[in-house]
KOLLUMDO-159641 format. One record per residue: residue number from 1; x, y, z of N, C-alpha, C, O, CB in turn. Coordinates in nm, 4 decimals, m for minus. Each point is the difference from the previous one (the first is absolute). Glycine has a CB too. Example, Ala and Ser with C-alpha at 12.3 -4.5 7.8 and 13.67 -1.06 7.14 Angstrom:
BEGIN
resi; n_u; n_v; n_w; ca_u; ca_v; ca_w; c_u; c_v; c_w; o_u; o_v; o_w; cb_u; cb_v; cb_w
1; 1.3190; m0.5690; 0.7800; m0.0890; 0.1190; 0.0000; 0.0900; 0.1200; 0.0000; 0.1036; m0.0019; 0.0665; m0.2928; m0.1154; 0.0581;
2; 0.1542; 0.2223; m0.1966; 0.0820; 0.1190; 0.0060; m0.0770; 0.1090; 0.0730; 0.0509; 0.1108; 0.0169; 0.0675; m0.1736; m0.2314;
//
This chain:
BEGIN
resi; n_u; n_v; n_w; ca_u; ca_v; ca_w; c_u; c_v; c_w; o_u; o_v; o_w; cb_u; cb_v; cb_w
1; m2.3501; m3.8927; m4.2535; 0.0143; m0.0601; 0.1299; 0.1404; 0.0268; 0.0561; 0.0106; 0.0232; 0.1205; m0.1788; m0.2002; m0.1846;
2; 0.2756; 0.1754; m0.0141; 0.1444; 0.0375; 0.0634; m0.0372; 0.0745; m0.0093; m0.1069; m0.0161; 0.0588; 0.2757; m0.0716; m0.0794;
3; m0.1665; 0.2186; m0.0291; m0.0775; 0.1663; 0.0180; m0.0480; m0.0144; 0.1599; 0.0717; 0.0492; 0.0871; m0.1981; 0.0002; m0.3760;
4; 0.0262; m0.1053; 0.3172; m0.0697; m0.0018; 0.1501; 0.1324; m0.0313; 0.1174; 0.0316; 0.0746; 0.0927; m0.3013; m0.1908; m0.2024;
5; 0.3292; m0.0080; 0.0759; 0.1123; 0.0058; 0.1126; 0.0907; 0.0484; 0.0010; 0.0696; m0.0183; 0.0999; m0.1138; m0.1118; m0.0661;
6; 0.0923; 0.2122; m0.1342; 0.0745; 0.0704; 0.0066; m0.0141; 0.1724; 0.0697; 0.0700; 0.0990; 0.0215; m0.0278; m0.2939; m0.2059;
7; m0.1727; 0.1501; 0.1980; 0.0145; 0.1782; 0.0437; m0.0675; m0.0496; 0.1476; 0.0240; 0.0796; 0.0907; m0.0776; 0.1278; m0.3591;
8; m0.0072; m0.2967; 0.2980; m0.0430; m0.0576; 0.1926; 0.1554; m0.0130; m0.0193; 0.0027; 0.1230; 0.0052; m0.2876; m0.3054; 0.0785;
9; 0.4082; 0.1507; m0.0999; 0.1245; 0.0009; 0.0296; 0.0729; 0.1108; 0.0487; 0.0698; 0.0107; 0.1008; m0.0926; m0.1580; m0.2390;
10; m0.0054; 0.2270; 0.0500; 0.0459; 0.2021; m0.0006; m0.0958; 0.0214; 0.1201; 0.0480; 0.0487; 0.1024; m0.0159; 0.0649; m0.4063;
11; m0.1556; m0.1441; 0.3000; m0.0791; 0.0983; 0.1150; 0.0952; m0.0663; 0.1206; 0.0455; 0.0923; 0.0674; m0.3506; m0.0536; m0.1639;
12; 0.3478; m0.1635; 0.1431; 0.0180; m0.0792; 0.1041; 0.1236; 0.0198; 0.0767; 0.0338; m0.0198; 0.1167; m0.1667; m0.1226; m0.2349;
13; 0.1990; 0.1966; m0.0074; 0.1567; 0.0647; 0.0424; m0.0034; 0.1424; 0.0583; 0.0727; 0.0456; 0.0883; 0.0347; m0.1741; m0.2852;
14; m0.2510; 0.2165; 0.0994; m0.0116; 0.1253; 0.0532; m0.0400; m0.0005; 0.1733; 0.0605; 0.0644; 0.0857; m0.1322; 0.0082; m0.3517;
15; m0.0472; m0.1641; 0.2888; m0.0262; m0.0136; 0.1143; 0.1224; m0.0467; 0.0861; 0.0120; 0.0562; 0.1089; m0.2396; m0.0867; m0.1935;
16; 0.2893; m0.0331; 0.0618; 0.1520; m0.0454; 0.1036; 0.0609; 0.1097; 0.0295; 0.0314; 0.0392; 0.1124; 0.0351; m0.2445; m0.2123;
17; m0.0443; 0.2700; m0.0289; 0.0995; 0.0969; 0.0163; m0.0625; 0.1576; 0.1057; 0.0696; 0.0681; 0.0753; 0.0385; m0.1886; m0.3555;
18; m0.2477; 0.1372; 0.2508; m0.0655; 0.0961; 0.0768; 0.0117; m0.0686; 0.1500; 0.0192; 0.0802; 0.0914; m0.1892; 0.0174; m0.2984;
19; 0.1604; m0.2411; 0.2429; m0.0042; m0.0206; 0.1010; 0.0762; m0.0077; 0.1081; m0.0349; m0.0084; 0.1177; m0.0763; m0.0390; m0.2361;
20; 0.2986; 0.0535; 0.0364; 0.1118; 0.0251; 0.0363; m0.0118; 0.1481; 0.0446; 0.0260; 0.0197; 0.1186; 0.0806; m0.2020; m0.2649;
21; m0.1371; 0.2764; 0.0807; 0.0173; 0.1379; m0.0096; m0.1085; 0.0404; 0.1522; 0.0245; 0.0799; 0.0903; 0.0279; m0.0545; m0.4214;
22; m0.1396; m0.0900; 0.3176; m0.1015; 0.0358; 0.1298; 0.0446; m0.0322; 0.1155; m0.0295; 0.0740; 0.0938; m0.1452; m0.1061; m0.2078;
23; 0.2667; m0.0995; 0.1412; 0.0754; m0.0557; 0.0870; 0.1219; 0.0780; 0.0006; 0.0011; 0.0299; 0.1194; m0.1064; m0.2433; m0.1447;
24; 0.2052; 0.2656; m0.0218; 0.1129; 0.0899; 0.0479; m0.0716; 0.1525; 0.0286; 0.0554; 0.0752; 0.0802; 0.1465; m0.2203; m0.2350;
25; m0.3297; 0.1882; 0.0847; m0.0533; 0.0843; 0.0767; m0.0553; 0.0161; 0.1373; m0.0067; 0.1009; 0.0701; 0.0013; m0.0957; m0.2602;
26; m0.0267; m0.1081; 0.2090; m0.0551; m0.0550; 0.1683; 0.1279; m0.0023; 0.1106; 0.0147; 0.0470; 0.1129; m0.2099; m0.2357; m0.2295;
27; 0.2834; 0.1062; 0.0212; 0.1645; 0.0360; 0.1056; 0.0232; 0.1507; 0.0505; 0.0005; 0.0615; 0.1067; 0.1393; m0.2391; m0.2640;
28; m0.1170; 0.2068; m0.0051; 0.0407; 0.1760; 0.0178; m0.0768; 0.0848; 0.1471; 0.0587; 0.0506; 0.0957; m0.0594; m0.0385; m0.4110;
29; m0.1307; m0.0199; 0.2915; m0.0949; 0.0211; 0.1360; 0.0065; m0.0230; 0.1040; m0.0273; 0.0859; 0.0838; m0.0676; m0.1011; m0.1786;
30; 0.1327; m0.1066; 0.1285; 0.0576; m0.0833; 0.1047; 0.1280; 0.0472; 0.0637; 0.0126; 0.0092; 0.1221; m0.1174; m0.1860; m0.2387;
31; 0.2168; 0.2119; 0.0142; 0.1328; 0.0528; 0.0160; m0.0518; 0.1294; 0.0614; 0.0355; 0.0173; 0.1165; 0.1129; m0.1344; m0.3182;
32; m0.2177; 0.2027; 0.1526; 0.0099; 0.1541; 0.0231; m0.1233; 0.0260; 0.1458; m0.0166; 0.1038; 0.0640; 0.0847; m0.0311; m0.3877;
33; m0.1275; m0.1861; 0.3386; m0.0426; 0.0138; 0.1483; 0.0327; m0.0567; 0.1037; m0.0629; m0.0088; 0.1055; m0.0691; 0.0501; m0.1925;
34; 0.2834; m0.1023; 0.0454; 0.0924; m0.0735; 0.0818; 0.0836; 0.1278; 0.0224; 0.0400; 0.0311; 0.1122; m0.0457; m0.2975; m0.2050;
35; 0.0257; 0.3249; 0.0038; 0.1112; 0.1344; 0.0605; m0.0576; 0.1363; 0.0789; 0.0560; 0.0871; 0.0666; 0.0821; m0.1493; m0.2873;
36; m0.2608; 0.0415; 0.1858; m0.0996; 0.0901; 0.0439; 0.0161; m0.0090; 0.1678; 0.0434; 0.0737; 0.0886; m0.2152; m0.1101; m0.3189;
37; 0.1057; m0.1094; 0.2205; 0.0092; m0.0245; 0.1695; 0.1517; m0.0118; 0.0814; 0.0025; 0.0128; 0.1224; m0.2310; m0.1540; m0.1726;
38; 0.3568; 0.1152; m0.0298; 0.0599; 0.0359; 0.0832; 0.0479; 0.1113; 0.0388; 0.0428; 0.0264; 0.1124; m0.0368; m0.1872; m0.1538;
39; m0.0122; 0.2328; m0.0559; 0.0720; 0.1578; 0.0129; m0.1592; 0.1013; 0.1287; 0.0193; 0.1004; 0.0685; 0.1561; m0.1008; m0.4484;
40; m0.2673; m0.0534; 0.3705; m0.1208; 0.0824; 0.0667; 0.0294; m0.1009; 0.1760; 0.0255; 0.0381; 0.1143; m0.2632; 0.0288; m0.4045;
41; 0.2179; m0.1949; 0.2308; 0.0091; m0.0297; 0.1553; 0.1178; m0.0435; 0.0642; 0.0390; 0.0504; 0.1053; m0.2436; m0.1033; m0.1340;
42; 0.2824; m0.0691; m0.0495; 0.1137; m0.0561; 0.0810; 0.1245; 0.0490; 0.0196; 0.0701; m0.0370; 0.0942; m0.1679; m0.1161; m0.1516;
43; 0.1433; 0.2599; m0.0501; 0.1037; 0.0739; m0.0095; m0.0106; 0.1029; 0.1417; 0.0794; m0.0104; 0.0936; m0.0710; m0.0211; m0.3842;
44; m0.1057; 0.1176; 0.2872; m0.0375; 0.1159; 0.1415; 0.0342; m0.0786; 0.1373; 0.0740; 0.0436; 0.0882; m0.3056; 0.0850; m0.2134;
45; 0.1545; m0.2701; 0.1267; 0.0103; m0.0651; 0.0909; 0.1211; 0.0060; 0.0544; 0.0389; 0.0681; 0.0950; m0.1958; m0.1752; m0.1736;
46; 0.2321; 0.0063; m0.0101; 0.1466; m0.0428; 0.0582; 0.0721; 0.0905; 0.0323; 0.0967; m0.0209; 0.0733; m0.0858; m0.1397; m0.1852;
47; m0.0482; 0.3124; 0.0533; 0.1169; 0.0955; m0.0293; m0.0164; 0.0635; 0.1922; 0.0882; 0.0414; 0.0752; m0.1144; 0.0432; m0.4403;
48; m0.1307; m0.1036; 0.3896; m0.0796; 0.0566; 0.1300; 0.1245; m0.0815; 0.1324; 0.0433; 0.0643; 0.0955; m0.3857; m0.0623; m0.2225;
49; 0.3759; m0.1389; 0.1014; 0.0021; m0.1048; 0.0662; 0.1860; 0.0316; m0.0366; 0.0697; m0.0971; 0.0293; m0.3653; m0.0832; m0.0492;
50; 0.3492; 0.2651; m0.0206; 0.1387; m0.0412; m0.0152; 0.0132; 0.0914; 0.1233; 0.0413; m0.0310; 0.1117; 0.0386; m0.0324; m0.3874;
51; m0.1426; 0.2341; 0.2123; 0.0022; 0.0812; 0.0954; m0.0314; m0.0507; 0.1653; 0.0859; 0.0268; 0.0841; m0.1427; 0.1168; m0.2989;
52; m0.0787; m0.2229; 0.2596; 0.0104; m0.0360; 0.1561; 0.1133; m0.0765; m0.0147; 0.0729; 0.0838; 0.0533; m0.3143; m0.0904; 0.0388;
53; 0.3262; m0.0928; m0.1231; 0.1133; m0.0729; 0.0524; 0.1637; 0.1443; 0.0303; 0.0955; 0.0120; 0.0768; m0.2264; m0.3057; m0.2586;
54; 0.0784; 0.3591; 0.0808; 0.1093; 0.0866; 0.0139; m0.0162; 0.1016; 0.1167; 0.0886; 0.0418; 0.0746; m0.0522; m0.0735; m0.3195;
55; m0.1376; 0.0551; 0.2445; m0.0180; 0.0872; 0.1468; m0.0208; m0.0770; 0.1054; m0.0244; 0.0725; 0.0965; m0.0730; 0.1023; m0.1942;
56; 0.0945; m0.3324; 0.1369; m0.0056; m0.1272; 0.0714; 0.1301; m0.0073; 0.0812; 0.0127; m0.0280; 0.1192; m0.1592; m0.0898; m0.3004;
57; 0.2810; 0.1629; 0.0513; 0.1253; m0.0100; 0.0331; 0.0672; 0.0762; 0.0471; 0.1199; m0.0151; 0.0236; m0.1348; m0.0867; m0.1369;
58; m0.0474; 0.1920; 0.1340; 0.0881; 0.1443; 0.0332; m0.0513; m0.0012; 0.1861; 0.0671; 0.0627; 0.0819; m0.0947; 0.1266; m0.3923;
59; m0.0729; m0.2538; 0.3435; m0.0576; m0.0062; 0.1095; 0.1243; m0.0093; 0.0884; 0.0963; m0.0740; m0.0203; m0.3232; m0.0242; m0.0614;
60; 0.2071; 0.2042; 0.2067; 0.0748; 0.0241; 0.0841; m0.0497; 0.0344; 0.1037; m0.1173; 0.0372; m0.0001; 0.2385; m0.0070; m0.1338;
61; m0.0185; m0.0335; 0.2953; m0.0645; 0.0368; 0.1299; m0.0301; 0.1121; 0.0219; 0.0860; 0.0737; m0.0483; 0.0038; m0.2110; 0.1240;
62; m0.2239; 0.2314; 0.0074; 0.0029; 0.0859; m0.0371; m0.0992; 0.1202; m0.1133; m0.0179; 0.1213; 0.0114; 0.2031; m0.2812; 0.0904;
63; m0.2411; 0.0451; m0.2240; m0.0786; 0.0233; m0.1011; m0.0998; m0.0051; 0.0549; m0.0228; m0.0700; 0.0986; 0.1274; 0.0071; m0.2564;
64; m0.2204; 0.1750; 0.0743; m0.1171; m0.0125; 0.0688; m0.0518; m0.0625; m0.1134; 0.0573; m0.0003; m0.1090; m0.0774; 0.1877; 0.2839;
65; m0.0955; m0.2447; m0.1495; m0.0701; m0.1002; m0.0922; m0.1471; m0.0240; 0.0280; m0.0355; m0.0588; 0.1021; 0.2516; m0.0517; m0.1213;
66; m0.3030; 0.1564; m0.0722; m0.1340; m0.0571; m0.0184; m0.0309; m0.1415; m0.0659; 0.0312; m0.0421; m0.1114; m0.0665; 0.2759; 0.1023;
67; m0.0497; m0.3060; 0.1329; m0.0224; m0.1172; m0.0461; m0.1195; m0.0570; m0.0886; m0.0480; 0.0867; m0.0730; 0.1742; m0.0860; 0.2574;
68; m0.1836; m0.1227; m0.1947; m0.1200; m0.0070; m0.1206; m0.1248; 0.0289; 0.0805; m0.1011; 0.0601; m0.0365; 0.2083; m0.2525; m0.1307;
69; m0.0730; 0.1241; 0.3124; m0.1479; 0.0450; 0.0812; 0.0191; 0.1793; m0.0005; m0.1100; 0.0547; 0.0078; 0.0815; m0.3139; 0.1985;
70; 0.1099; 0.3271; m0.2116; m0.0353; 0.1731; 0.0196; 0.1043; 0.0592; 0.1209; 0.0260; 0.1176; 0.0256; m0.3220; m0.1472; m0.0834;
71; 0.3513; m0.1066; 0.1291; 0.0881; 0.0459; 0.1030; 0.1241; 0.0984; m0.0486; 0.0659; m0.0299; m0.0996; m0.1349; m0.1952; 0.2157;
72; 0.0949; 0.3380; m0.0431; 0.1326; 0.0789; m0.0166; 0.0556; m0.0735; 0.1200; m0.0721; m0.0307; 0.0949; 0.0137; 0.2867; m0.2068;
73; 0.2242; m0.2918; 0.1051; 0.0825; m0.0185; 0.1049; 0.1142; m0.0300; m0.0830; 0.0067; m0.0349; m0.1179; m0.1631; m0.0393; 0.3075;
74; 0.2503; 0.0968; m0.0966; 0.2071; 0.0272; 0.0038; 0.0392; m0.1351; 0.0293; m0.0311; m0.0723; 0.0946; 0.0807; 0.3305; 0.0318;
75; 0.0427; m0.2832; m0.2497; 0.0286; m0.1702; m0.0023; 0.1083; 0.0195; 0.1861; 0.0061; 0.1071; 0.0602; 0.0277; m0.2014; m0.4590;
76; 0.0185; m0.0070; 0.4367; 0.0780; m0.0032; 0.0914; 0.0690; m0.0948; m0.0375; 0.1192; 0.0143; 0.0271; m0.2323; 0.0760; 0.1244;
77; 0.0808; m0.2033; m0.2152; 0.1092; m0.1158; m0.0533; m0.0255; m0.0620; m0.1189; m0.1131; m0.0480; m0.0089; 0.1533; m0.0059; 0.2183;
78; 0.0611; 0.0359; m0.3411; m0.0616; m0.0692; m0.1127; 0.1056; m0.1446; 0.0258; 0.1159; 0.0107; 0.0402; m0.2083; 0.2329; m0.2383;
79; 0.0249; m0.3773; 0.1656; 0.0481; m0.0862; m0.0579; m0.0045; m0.0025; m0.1322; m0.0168; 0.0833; m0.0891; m0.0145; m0.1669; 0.2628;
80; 0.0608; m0.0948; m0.1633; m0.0660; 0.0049; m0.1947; m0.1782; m0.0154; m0.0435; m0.0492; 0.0470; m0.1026; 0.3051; m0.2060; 0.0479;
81; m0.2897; 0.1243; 0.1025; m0.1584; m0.0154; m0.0086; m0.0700; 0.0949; 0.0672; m0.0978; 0.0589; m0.0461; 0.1170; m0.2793; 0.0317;
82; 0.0375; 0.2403; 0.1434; m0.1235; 0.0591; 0.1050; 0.0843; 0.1014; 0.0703; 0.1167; m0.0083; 0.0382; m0.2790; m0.2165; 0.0151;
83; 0.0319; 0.3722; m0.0409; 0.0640; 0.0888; 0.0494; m0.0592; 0.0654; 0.1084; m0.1146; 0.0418; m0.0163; 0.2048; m0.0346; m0.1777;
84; m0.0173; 0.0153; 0.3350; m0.0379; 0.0801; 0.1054; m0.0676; 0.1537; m0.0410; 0.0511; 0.0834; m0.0748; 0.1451; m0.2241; 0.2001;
85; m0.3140; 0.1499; m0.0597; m0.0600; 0.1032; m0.0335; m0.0549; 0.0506; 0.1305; m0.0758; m0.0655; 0.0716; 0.0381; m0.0101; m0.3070;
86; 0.0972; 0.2404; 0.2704; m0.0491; 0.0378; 0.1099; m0.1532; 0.1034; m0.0159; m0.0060; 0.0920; m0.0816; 0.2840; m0.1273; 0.1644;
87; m0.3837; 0.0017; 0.0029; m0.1017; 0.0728; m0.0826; m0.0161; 0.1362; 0.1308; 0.0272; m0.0265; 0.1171; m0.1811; m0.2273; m0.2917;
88; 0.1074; 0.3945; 0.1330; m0.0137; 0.0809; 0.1198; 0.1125; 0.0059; 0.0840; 0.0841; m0.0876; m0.0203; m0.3007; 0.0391; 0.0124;
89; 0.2433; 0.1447; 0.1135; 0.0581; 0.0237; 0.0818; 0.0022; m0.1091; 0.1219; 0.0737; 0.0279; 0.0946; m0.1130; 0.1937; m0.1987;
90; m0.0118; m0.3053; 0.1080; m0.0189; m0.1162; 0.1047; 0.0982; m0.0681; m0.0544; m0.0078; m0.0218; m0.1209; m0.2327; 0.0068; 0.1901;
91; 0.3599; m0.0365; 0.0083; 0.1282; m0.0598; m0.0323; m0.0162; m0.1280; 0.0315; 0.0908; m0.0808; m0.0200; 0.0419; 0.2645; 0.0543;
92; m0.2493; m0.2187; 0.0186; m0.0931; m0.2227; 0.0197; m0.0071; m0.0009; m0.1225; 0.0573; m0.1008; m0.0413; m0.2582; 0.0429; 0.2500;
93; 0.1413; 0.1455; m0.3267; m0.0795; m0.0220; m0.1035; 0.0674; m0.0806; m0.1326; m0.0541; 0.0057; m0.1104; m0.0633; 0.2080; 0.2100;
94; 0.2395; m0.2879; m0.0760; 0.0426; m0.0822; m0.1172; m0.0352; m0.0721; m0.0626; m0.0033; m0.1126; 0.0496; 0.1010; 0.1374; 0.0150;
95; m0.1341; m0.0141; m0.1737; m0.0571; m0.1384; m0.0821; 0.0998; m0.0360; m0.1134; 0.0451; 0.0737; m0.0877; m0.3054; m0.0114; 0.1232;
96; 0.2860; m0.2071; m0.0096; 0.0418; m0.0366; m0.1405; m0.0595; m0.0120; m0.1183; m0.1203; m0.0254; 0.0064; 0.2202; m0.0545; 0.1116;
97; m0.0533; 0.0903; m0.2240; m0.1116; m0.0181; m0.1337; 0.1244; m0.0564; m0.0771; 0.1167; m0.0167; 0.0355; m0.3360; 0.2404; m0.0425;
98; 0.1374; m0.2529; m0.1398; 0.0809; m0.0775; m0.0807; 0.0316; 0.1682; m0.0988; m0.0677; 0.1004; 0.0222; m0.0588; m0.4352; m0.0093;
99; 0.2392; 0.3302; m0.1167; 0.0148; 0.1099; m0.0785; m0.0960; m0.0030; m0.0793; m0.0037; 0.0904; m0.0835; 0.2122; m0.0742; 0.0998;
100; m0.2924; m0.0960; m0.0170; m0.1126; 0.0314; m0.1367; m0.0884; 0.0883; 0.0251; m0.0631; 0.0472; m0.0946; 0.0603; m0.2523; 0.0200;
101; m0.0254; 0.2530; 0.2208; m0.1081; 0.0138; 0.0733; 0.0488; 0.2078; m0.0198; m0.0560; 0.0840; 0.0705; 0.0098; m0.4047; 0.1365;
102; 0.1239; 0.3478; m0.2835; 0.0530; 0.1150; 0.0292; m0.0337; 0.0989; m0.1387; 0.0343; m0.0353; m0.1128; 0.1576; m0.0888; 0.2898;
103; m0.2489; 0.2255; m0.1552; m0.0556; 0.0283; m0.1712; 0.0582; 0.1253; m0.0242; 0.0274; 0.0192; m0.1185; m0.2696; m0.1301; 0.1088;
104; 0.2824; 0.2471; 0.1265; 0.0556; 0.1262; m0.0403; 0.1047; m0.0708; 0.0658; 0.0013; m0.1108; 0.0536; m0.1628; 0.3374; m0.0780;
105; 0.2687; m0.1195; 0.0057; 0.1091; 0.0274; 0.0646; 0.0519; 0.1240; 0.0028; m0.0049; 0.0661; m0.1037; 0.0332; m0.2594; 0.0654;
106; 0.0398; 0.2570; 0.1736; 0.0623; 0.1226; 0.0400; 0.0980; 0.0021; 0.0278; 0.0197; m0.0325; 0.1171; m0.1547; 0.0862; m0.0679;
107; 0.2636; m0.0145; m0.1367; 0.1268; 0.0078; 0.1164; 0.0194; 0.0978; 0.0955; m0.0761; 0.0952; 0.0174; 0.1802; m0.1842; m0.1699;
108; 0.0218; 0.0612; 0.2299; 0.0275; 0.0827; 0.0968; m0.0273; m0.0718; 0.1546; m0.0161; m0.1216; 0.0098; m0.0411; 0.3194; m0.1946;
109; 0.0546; m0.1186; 0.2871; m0.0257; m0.0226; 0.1349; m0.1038; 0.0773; 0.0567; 0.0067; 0.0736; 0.0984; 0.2069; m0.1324; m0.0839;
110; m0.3489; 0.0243; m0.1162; m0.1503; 0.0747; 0.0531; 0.0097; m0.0298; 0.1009; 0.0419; 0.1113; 0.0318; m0.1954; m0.1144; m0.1789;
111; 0.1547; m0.0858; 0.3021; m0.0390; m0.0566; 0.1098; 0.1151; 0.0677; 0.0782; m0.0257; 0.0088; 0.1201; m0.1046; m0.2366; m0.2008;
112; 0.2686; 0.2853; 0.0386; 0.0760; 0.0328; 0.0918; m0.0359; 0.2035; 0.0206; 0.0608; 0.0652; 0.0849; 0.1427; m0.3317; m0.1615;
//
């Protein structure tokens, strides 16, 4: 009879111990499709999003610029948020927009 509990004792520890081992294996998995997803999605992202602020800043009078609706037109005035945009040869045609609204950019004096 000690014979019997002594070894439901050994099996009980084996089972703990496999069950530890299955559980830092499940982490490990967890870890490596945590790096997975950032290097595939969030890393590209931000890196996408440093580049528009950096070409955001360089914005000047003058630049030609495609917008998100498809518009081409020549900034005429930047603030900090919002920028004069002349569209076509029609010199009425100003619209303000905000800088977000701006997706290529051209330097130079395309419009002059």
């Amino acid at each position: 009879m000690y014979n019997f509990i002594l070894m439901a004792a050994e099996a009980t520890d084996a089972e703990q111990a496999g069950g530890s081992g299955a559980f830092i294996l499940l982490i490990a998995q967890i870890a490596v499709l945590g790096l997975i997803f950032y290097f595939l999605l969030i890393r590209p992202q931000k890196k996408q999003q440093k580049q528009m602020e950096a070409m955001l800043s360089t914005l000047e009078k003058g630049d030609s610029v495609v917008t998100t609706s498809g518009f081409y037109g020549v900034v005429i005035d930047v603030m900090d948020e919002i920028v004069i945009v002349e569209f076509g040869n029609n010199k009425n045609c100003r619209i303000p927009m905000k800088k977000s609204a701006i997706v290529e950019l051209e330097k130079g004096n395309a419009g002059a």
